[in-house]
C-alpha positions in Angstrom: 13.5 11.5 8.9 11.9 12.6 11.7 8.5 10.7 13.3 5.9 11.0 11.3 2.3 12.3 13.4 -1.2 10.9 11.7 -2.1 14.8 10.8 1.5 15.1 8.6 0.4 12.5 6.6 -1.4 13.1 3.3 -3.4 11.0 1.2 -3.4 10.8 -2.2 -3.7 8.8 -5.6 -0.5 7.9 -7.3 0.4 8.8 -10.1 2.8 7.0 -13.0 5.5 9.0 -11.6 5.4 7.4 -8.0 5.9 4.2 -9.6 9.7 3.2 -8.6 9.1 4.2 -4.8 6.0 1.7 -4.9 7.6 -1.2 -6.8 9.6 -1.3 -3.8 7.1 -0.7 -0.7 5.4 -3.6 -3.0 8.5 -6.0 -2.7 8.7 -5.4 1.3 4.7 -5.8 1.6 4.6 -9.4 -0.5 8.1 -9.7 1.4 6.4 -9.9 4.9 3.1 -11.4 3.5 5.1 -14.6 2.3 3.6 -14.4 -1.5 6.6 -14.2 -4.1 6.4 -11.5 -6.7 9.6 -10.2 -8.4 10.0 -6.4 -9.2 9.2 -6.6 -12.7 5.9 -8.2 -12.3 5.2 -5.6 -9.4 5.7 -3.1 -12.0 4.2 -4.0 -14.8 1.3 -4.5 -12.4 1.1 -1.4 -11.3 1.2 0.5 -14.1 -1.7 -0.9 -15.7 -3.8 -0.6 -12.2 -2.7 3.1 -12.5 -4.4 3.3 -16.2 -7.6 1.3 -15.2 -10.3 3.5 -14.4 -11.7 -0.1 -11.9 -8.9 0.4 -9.7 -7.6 2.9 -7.3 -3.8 3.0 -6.0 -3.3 5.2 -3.4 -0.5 6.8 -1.5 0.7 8.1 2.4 3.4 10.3 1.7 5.0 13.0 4.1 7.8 15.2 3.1 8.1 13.8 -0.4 8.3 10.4 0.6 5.9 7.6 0.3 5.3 5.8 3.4 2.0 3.3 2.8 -0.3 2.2 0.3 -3.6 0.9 -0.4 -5.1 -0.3 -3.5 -8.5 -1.5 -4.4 -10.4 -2.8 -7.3 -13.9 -3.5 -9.2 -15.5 -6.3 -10.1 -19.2 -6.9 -11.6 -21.3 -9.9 -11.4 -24.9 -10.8 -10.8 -25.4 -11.6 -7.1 -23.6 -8.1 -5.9 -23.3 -6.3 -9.3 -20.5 -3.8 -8.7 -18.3 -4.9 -6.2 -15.0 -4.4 -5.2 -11.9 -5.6 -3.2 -9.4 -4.0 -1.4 -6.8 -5.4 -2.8 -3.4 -4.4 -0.8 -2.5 -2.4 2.7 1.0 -1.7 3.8 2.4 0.6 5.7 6.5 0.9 5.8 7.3 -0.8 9.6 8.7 2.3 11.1 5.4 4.6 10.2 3.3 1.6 11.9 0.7 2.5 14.9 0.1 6.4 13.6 -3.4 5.6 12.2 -2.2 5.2 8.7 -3.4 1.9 7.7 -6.8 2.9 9.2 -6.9 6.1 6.8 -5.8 4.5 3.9 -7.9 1.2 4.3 -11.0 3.9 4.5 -10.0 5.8 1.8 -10.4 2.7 -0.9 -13.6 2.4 1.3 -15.0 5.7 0.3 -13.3 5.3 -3.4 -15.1 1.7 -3.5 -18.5 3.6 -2.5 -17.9 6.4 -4.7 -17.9 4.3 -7.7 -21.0 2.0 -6.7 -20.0 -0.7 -4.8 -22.7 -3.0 -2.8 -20.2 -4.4 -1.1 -16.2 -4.6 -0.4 -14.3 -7.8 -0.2 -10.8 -9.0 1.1 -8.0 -11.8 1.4 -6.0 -11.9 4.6 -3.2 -14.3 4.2 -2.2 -16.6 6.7 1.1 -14.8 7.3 -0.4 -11.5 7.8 -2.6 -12.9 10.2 -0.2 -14.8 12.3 2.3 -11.8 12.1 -0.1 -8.7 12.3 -3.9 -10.6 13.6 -5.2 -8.8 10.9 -8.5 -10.4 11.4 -9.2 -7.6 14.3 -8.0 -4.6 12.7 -10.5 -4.9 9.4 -13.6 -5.8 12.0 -12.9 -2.6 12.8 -13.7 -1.2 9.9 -16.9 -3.0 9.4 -15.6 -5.9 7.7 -17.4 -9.5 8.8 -16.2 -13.7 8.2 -17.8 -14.2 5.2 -17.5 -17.9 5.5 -16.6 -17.9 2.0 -13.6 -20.3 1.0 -11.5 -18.2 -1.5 -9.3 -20.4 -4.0 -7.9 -19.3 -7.3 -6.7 -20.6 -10.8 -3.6 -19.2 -12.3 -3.4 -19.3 -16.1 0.0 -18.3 -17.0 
């Protein structure tokens, strides 16, 4: 394949039918970020983002084949009402440093927006941060420390 410029790359949402080539660029993203998913999960994940109208999968692709993703989603609740989170960022290691993640980071922006959003939260791992000082890259963007302590409950 040959190098892939920022202006050769186009944006899109996928669709069900991109959803093999993303179970995979999944598995390599949760790979590198240190959280352990197997391909089935990653699937059946996916396809029921792709049906929700609260979330928003989308897709870098250049000649036919998928090189990033981003995905975001919505939430409600009282103190922002609709809010949302962008949820996932990866772009395949040898499409890095084009602009890519940049685009597709601001496209769930504008898709987070579009849909009423007051305000757009994330989760940087410690992985990510060690390996790609992620931290930097979404101040950029407009993103602050929200000196929030994020913890979760898994029930199944």
């Amino acid at each position: 394949m040959k190098t892939l410029s920022n202006a050769e790359a186009t944006i899109r949402r996928a669709t069900a039918a991109d959803i093999d080539p993303l179970v995979l660029l999944y598995a390599a993203f949760f790979c590198e970020d240190g959280i352990a998913m197997d391909e089935a999960n990653i699937r059946e994940n996916l396809m029921l983002m792709l049906e929700d109208s609260r979330a928003c999968i989308l897709v870098a692709e250049s000649e036919d084949e998928i090189v990033g993703l981003s995905s975001g989603s919505l939430t409600f609740g009282v103190e922002f009402g609709c809010a949302a989170e962008l949820e996932d960022l990866y772009i395949t290691p040898r499409h890095r440093g084009r602009g890519l993640a940049r685009r597709l980071a601001q496209a769930v922006l504008d898709w987070a927006h579009l849909e009423g959003a007051s305000e757009i939260v994330l989760v940087i791992t410690p992985e990510a941060e060690a390996e790609q000082s992620l931290t930097g890259f979404y101040e950029k963007l407009g993103f602050a420390d929200s000196r929030r302590i994020t913890m979760y409950y898994r029930t199944r």
